[in-house]
C-alpha positions as CSV (number, residue, x, y, z in Angstrom):
1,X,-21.1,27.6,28.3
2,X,-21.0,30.0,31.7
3,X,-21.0,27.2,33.6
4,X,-20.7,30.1,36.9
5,X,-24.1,32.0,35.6
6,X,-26.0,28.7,34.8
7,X,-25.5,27.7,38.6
8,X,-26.3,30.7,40.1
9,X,-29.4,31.2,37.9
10,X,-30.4,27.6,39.6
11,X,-29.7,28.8,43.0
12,X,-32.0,31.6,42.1
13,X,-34.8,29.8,41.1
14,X,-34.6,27.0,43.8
15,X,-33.7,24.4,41.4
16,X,-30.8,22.7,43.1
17,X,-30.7,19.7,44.8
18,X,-27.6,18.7,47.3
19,X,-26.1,15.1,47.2
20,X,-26.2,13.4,50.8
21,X,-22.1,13.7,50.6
22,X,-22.5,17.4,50.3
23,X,-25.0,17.7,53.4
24,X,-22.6,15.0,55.2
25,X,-19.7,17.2,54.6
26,X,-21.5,21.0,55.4
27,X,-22.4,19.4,59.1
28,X,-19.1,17.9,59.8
29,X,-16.5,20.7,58.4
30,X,-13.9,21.2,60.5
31,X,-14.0,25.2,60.6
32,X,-17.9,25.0,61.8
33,X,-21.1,24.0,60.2
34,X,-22.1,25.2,56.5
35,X,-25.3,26.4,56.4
36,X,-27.2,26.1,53.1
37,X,-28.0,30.2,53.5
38,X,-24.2,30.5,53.3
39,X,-23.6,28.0,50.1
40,X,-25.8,30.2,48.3
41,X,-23.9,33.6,49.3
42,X,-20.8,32.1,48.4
43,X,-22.0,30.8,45.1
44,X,-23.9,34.3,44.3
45,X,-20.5,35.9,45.1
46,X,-18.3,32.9,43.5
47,X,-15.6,32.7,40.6
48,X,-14.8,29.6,38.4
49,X,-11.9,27.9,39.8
50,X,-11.7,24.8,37.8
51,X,-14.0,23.3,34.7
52,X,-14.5,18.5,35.1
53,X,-16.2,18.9,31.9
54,X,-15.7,15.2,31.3
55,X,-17.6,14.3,34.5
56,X,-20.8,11.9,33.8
57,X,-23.4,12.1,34.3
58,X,-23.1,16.0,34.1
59,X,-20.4,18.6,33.5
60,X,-19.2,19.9,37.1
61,X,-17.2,22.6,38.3
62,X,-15.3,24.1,41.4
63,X,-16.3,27.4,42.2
64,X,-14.5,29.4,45.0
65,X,-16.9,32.0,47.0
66,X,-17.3,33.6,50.2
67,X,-20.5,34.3,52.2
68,X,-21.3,37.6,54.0
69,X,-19.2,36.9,56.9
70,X,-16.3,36.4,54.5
71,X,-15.9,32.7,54.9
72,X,-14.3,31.0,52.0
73,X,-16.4,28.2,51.0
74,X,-15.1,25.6,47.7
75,X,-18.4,24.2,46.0
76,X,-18.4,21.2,43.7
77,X,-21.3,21.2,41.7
78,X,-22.6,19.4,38.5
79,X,-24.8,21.5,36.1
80,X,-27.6,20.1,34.2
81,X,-27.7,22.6,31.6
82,X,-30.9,20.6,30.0
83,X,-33.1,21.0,32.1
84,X,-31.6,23.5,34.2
85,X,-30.3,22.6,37.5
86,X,-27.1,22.1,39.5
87,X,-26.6,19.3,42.0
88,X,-24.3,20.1,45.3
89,X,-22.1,17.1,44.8
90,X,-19.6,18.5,48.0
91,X,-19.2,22.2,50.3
92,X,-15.7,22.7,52.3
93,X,-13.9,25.6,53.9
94,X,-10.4,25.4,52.5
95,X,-7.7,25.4,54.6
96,X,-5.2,28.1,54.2
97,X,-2.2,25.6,54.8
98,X,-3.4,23.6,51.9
99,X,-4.7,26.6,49.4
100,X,-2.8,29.8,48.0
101,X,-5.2,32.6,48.2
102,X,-8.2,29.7,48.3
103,X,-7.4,29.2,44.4
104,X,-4.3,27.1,44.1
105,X,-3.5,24.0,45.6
106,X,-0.3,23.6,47.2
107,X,2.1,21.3,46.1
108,X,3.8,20.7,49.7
Protein backbone atom coordinates (compact mmCIF):
# COMPACT_ATOMS: atom_id res chain seq x y z
CA UNK A 1 0.00 0.00 0.00
CA UNK A 2 1.24 3.82 -0.67
CA UNK A 3 0.38 4.69 2.47
CA UNK A 4 2.03 8.56 1.40
CA UNK A 5 -0.42 8.78 -1.83
CA UNK A 6 -3.54 7.34 0.10
CA UNK A 7 -3.13 10.43 2.61
CA UNK A 8 -2.54 12.93 0.33
CA UNK A 9 -5.52 11.82 -1.89
CA UNK A 10 -7.60 12.38 1.51
CA UNK A 11 -6.18 15.74 2.05
CA UNK A 12 -7.33 16.35 -1.45
CA UNK A 13 -10.71 15.47 -1.19
CA UNK A 14 -11.32 16.90 2.41
CA UNK A 15 -11.66 13.72 3.97
CA UNK A 16 -9.54 14.03 7.00
CA UNK A 17 -10.42 14.50 10.29
CA UNK A 18 -7.67 15.77 13.15
CA UNK A 19 -7.70 14.17 16.67
CA UNK A 20 -8.14 16.84 19.49
CA UNK A 21 -4.30 15.83 20.52
CA UNK A 22 -3.22 16.95 17.11
CA UNK A 23 -5.21 20.42 17.29
CA UNK A 24 -3.80 20.59 21.06
CA UNK A 25 -0.34 20.19 19.86
CA UNK A 26 -0.53 22.59 16.31
CA UNK A 27 -1.65 25.65 18.83
CA UNK A 28 0.87 25.04 21.48
CA UNK A 29 4.20 24.12 19.35
CA UNK A 30 6.93 25.63 20.59
CA UNK A 31 8.44 27.04 17.13
CA UNK A 32 4.81 28.98 16.47
CA UNK A 33 1.39 27.90 15.71
CA UNK A 34 0.64 25.20 12.93
CA UNK A 35 -1.94 26.16 10.82
CA UNK A 36 -4.05 23.45 9.23
CA UNK A 37 -3.18 25.41 5.55
CA UNK A 38 0.43 24.48 6.43
CA UNK A 39 -0.29 20.63 7.54
CA UNK A 40 -1.62 20.21 4.25
CA UNK A 41 1.46 21.80 2.23
CA UNK A 42 3.65 19.78 4.19
CA UNK A 43 1.83 16.57 3.61
CA UNK A 44 1.33 17.46 -0.32
CA UNK A 45 5.15 17.94 -0.29
CA UNK A 46 5.90 15.00 2.36
CA UNK A 47 8.07 11.71 2.21
CA UNK A 48 7.38 8.45 4.28
CA UNK A 49 9.54 8.50 7.21
CA UNK A 50 8.47 5.63 9.18
CA UNK A 51 5.50 2.75 8.46
CA UNK A 52 3.27 1.59 12.61
CA UNK A 53 1.60 -0.73 10.47
CA UNK A 54 0.56 -2.70 13.58
CA UNK A 55 -1.25 0.36 15.08
CA UNK A 56 -5.17 -0.36 15.78
CA UNK A 57 -7.41 0.72 15.00
CA UNK A 58 -5.65 1.75 11.64
CA UNK A 59 -2.23 1.48 10.02
CA UNK A 60 -0.42 5.02 10.78
CA UNK A 61 2.56 6.58 9.46
CA UNK A 62 5.13 9.47 10.04
CA UNK A 63 5.53 11.56 7.21
CA UNK A 64 8.15 14.38 7.19
CA UNK A 65 7.12 17.59 4.95
CA UNK A 66 7.65 21.17 4.71
CA UNK A 67 5.12 23.91 3.88
CA UNK A 68 5.76 26.88 1.44
CA UNK A 69 7.73 28.82 3.97
CA UNK A 70 9.99 25.80 4.33
CA UNK A 71 8.98 24.79 7.81
CA UNK A 72 9.58 21.26 8.65
CA UNK A 73 6.53 19.84 9.94
CA UNK A 74 6.45 15.66 11.31
CA UNK A 75 2.72 14.44 10.81
CA UNK A 76 1.41 11.28 12.44
CA UNK A 77 -1.41 10.09 10.73
CA UNK A 78 -3.61 6.84 10.57
CA UNK A 79 -5.00 5.82 7.19
CA UNK A 80 -8.26 4.24 6.74
CA UNK A 81 -7.65 2.78 3.57
CA UNK A 82 -11.58 1.29 3.63
CA UNK A 83 -13.25 3.89 3.40
CA UNK A 84 -10.73 6.33 2.57
CA UNK A 85 -9.59 8.76 5.09
CA UNK A 86 -6.62 9.70 7.30
CA UNK A 87 -6.97 10.86 10.83
CA UNK A 88 -4.30 13.66 12.21
CA UNK A 89 -3.43 11.70 15.24
CA UNK A 90 -0.34 14.58 16.15
CA UNK A 91 1.58 17.85 13.98
CA UNK A 92 5.21 18.99 15.48
CA UNK A 93 8.11 21.14 14.13
CA UNK A 94 11.14 18.98 14.83
CA UNK A 95 13.80 20.27 16.59
CA UNK A 96 17.04 20.30 14.84
CA UNK A 97 18.92 19.35 18.18
CA UNK A 98 16.85 16.26 18.41
CA UNK A 99 16.52 15.22 14.38
CA UNK A 100 19.38 14.69 11.66
CA UNK A 101 18.26 16.29 8.63
CA UNK A 102 14.45 16.08 10.20
CA UNK A 103 14.64 12.22 9.30
CA UNK A 104 16.69 10.48 11.99
CA UNK A 105 16.34 10.60 15.53
CA UNK A 106 19.31 11.23 17.49
CA UNK A 107 20.54 8.94 19.77
CA UNK A 108 22.19 11.64 22.24
Amino acid sequence: MDWLTLVQECFNAGRVYYTRHARFEMEAEEFGRIYEEEVHQAILAGELIREYGDDTPYPSVLLLGKTRQDRPLHIVCACDAEDNRAFVITVYQPDPVKWIDFRIRRTT
